[in-house]
C-alpha positions as CSV (number, residue, x, y, z in Angstrom):
1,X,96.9,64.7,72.6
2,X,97.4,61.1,72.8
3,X,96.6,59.3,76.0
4,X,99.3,57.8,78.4
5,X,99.4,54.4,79.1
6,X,98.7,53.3,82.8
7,X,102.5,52.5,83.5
8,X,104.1,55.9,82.0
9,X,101.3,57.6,84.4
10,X,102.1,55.4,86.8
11,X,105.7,56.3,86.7
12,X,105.4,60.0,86.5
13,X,102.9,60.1,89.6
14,X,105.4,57.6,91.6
15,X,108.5,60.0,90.8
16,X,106.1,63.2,92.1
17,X,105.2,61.5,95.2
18,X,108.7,60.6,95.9
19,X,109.9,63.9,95.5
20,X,107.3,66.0,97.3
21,X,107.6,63.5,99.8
22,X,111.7,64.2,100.0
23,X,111.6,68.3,99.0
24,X,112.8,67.7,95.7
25,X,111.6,70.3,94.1
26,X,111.6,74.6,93.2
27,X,109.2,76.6,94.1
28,X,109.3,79.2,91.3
29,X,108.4,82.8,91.8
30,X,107.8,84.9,89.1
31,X,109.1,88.7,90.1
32,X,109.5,91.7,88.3
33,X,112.6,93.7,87.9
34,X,112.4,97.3,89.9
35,X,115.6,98.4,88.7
36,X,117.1,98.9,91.8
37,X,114.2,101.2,93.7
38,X,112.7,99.8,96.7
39,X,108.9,98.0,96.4
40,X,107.3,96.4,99.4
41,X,105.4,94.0,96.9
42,X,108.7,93.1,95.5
43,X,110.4,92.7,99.1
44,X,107.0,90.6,99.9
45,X,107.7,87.8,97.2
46,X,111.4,87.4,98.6
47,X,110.5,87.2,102.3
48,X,108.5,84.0,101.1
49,X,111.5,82.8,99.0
50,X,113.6,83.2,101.8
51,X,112.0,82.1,104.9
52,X,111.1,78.6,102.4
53,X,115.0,78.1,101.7
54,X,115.3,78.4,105.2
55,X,113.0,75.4,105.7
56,X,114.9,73.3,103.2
57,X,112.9,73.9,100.0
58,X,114.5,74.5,96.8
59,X,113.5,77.8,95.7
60,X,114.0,80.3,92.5
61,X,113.5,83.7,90.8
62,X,112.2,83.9,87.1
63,X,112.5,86.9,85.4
64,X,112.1,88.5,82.2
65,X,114.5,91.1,82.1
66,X,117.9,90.7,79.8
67,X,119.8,93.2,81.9
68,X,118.6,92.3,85.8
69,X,119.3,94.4,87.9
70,X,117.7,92.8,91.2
71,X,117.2,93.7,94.8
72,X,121.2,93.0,96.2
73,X,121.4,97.2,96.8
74,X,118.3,98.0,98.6
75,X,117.3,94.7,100.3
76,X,120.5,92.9,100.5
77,X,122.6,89.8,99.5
78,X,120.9,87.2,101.6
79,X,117.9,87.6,99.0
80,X,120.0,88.9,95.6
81,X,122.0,85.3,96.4
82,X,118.7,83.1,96.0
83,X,119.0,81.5,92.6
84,X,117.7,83.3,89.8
85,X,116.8,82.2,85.9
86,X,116.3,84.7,82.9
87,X,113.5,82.7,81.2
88,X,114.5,83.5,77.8
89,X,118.0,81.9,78.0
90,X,118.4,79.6,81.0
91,X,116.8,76.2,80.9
92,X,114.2,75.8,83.5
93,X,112.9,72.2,83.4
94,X,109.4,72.5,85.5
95,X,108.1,69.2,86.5
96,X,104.9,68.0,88.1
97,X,105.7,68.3,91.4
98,X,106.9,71.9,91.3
99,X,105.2,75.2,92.0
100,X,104.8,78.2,89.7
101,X,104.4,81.3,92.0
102,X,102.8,84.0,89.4
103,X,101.3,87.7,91.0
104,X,98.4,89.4,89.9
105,X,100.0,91.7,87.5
106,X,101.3,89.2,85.2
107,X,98.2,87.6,83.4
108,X,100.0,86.9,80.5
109,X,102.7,84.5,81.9
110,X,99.4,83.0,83.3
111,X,97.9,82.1,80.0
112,X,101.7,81.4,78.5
113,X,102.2,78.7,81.5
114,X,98.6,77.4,80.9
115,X,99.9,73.7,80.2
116,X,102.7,73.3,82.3
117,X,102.3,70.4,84.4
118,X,103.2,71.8,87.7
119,X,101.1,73.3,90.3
120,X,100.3,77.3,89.7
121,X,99.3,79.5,92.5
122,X,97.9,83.3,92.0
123,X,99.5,85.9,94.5
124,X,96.9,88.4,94.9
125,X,98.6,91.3,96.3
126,X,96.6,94.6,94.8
127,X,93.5,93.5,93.5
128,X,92.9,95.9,91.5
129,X,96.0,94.7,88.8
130,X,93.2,91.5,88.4
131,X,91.0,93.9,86.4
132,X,93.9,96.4,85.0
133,X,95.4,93.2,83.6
134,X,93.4,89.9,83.1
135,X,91.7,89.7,79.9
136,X,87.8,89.7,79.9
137,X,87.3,86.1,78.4
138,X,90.3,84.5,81.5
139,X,89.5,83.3,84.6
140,X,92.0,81.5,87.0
141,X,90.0,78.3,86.7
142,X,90.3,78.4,82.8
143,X,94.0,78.7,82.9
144,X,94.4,76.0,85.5
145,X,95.1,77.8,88.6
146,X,92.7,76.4,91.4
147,X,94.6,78.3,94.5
148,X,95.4,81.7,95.2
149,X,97.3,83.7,97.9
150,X,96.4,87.0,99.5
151,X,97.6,89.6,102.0
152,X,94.3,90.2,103.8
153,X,90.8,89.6,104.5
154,X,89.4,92.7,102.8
155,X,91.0,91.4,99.4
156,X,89.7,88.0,99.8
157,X,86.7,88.6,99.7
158,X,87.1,90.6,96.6
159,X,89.1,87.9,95.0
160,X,86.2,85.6,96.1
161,X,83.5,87.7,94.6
162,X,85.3,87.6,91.6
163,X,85.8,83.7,91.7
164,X,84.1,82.0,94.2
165,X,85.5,78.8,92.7
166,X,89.3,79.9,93.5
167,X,91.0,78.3,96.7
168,X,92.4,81.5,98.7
169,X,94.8,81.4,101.4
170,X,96.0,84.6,103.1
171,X,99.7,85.3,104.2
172,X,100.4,88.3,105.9
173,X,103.1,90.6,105.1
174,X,105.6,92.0,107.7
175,X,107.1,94.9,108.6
176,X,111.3,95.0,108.6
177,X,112.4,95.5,112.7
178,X,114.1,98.9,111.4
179,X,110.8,100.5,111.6
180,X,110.5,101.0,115.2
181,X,110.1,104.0,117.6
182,X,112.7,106.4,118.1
183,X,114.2,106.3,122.1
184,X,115.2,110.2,121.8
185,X,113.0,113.1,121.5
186,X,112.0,113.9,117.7
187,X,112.3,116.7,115.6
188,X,109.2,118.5,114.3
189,X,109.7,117.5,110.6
190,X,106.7,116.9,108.8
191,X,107.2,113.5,106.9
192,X,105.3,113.1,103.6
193,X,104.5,110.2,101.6
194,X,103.6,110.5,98.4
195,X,104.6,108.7,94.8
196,X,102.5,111.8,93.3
197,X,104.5,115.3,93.3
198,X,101.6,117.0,92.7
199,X,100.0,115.7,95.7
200,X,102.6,116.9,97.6
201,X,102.5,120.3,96.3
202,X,98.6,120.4,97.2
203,X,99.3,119.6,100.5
204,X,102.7,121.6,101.3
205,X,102.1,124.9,99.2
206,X,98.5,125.7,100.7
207,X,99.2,124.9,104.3
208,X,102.3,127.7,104.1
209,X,100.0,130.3,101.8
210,X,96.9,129.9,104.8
211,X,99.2,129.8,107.6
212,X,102.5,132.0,107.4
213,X,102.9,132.0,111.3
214,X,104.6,128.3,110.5
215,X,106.9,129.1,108.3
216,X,109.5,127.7,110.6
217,X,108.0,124.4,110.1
218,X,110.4,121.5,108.0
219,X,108.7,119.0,105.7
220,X,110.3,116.1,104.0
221,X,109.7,114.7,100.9
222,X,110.4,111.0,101.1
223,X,110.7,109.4,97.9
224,X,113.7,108.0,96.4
225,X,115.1,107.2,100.3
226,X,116.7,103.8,100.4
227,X,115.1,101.4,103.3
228,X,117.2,103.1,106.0
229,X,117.1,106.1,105.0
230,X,113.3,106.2,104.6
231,X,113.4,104.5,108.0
232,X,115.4,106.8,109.8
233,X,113.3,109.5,108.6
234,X,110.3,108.4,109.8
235,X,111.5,107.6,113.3
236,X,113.4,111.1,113.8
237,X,110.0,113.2,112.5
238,X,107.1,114.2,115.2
239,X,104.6,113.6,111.9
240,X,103.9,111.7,109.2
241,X,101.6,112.5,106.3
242,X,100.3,109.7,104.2
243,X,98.8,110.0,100.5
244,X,100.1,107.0,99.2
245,X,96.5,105.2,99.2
246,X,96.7,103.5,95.8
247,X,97.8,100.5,97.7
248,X,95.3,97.1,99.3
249,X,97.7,97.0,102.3
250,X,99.0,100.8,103.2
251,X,102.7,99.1,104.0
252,X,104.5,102.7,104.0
253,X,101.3,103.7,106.6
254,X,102.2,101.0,108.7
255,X,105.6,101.7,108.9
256,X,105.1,105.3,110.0
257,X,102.8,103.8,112.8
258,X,105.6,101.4,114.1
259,X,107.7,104.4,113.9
260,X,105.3,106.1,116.9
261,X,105.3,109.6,115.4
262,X,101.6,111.4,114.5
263,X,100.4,110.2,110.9
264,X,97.6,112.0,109.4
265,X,96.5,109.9,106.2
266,X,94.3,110.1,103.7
267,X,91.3,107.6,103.7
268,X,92.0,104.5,101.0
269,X,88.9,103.5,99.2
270,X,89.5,100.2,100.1
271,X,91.0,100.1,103.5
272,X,93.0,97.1,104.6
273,X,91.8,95.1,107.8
274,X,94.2,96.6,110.4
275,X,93.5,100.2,109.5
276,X,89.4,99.7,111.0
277,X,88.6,98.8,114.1
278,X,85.9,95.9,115.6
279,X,83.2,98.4,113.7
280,X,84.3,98.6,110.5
281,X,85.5,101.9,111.1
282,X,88.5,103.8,110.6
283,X,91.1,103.4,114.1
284,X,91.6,106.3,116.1
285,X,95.2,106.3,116.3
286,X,95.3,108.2,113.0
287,X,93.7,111.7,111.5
288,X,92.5,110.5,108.9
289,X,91.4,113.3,106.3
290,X,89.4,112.3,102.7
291,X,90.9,115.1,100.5
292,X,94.4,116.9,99.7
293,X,93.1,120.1,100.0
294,X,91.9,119.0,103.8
295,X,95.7,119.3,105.1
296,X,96.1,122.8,105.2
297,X,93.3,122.9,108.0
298,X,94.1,119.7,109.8
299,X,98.0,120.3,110.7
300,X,98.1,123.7,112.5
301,X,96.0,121.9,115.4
302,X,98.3,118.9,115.1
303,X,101.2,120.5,115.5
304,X,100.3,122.7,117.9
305,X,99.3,119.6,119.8
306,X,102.9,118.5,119.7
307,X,104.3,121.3,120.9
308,X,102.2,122.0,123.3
309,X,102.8,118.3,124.4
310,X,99.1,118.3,124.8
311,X,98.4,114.9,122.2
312,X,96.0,112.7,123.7
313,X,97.5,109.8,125.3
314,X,95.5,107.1,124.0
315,X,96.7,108.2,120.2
316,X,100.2,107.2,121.6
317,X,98.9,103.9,123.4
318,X,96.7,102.9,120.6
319,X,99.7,102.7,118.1
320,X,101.4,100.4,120.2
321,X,99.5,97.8,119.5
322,X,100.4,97.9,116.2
323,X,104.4,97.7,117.4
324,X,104.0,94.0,117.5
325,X,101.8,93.4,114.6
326,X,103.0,92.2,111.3
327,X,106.3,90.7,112.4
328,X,108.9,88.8,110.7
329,X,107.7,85.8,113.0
330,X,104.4,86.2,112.8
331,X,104.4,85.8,108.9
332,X,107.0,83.1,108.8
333,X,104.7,80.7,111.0
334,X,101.6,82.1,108.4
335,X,104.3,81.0,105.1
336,X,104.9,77.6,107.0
337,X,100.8,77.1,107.6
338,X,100.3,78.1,103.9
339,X,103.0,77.1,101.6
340,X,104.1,73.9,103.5
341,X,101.1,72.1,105.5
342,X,98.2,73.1,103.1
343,X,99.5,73.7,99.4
344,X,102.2,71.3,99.5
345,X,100.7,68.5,101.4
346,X,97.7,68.9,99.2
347,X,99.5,68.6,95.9
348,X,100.9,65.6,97.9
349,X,97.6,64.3,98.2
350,X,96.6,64.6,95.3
351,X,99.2,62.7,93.3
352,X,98.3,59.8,96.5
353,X,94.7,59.8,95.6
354,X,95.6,60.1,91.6
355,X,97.8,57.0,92.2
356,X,95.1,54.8,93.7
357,X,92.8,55.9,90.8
358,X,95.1,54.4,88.5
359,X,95.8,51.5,90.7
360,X,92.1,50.7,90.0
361,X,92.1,51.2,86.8
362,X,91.0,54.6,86.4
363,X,92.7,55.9,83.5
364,X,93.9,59.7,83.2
365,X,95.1,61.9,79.8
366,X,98.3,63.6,79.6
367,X,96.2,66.8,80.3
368,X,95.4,65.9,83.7
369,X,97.1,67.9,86.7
């Protein structure tokens, strides 16, 4: 590719600093289409949209997905309204001075947006997708993407020992104010969470077959529930079983916590930060169990512990601390310190430092970022 001449660099690097400097550009997010169903990763990527449009950036959605369904049903309007482009068919002019959002999953829009000129930035959400889906032969640093966002400390690290060369930033995600303890007494439903059905029956069908004195006992299968729904459920139920522990963050465990019933969850094998204590091991305010087939034993002596009123009181006190954790607020301030006064105001930089180069003489290709 041919070189530029000093003045059309020049121009192009003036015309970025201008508009970083004025918020003139999109921030582009690259999301997937759920069809309609609920995903906290999903919900994740819009709470950043959103709380950035709040601050006067120019954000959009970029999908793949001919008939788009969106998120307008189960997370609702303010987020379905953002502005959205269907790649294939609308024109979306990316310049230098904007930002191409891309999560873990999609590695192949990575190496497809490999020459853009803007700034791309890997949301690390699941760690594990980085080895379901990035070839052998890519890195980040080989497609041009120098920073990356995660969700905690525990995936950092990972991402770090992956590539120790990547710039990682860590935004927490937040848990919607509908998940919050119930005032009233609650009903001694047992909640469980579970995207696997055979999981369910594992736990469900033995704990009845080894103990037929509970056969009065209610449990709820929780999938398919919109936000709500799933939210009322979890408030209104004495206990809350969690199998779910394919995720990096737990986000339906958490939920159930700020909910203040009993959870009894399986052990992840990789926990997220907030579910160990100073030690490194796992908090007390859940039972934690390491197999399916361990439920059947472990629930009689819960729930006999909630009828009897006789949990102990520090289970009760030790979930409250999680009751302000992982707020709305709390990540908003984290998306300001991220997105705005360190990735922004370094691409700001940058373009700064790249115009003095050039003001001295120091030419740069068309392949430069």
């Amino acid at each position: 590719m041919a070189e530029m001449t000093k003045d059309e660099m020049l121009g192009i690097v003036k015309e970025s600093i201008s508009n970083l400097k004025e918020k003139n550009f999109y921030i582009y997010f690259y999301v997937l289409d759920t069809k309609g169903n609920p995903s906290s990763s999903l919900e994740y990527i819009y709470q950043t949209a959103y709380v950035l449009k709040n601050h006067g950036y120019n954000v959009a959605m970029l999908h793949n997905e001919k008939d788009f369904i969106g998120v307008g049903d189960w997370l609702g309007e303010e987020y379905a309204n953002l502005k959205h482009y269907f790649i294939e068919k609308d024109n979306v002019p990316i310049r230098p001075y904007d930002f191409l959002v891309i999560p873990e999953i999609f590695a192949n829009v990575m190496i497809q947006t490999k020459k853009l000129p803007c700034k791309k930035i890997l949301l690390v959400q699941n760690y594990n997708h980085i080895c379901e889906f990035m070839p052998v032969s890519v890195t980040p640093e080989t497609l041009g993407i120098t920073d990356a966002i995660v969700t905690t400390k525990e995936q950092e690290k990972k991402v770090k020992d992956y590539f120790p060369n990547l710039n990682t930033h860590i935004v927490s995600p937040s848990i919607k104010p509908v998940f919050r303890p119930f005032d009233g007494p609650k009903k001694l439903v047992v909640n469980v969470i579970s995207k696997d059905q055979t999981k369910f029956n594992q736990m469900v069908k033995p704990f009845f077959w080894k103990n037929p004195m509970y056969s009065w006992v209610s449990f709820k299968d929780v999938r398919g529930f919109t936000l709500e729904e799933f939210a009322e459920v979890l408030r209104n139920g004495a206990i809350t079983i969690w199998a779910d522990d394919d995720t990096n963050f737990g986000y339906t465990l958490l939920e159930a916590l700020k909910c203040g019933g009993l959870v009894i969850a399986k052990t992840p094998t990789h926990p997220s930060d907030w579910m160990l204590d100073e030690n490194g091991d796992f908090t007390n305010n859940i039972v934690w169990f390491e197999d399916v087939d361990d439920v059947s034993k472990l629930l009689p002596s819960v729930i006999r512990s909630w009828t009897k009123d006789d949990v102990p009181e520090d289970v009760y006190e030790n979930q409250k601390y999680f009751f302000d954790k992982y707020t709305e607020a709390e990540q908003e301030k984290e998306i300001e310190e991220v997105y705005i006064n360190q990735i922004f105001a370094k691409r700001l930089t940058d373009f700064e430092e790249v115009k003095t180069d050039i003001d001295n003489n120091v030419f740069l290709t068309s392949d430069s970022e």
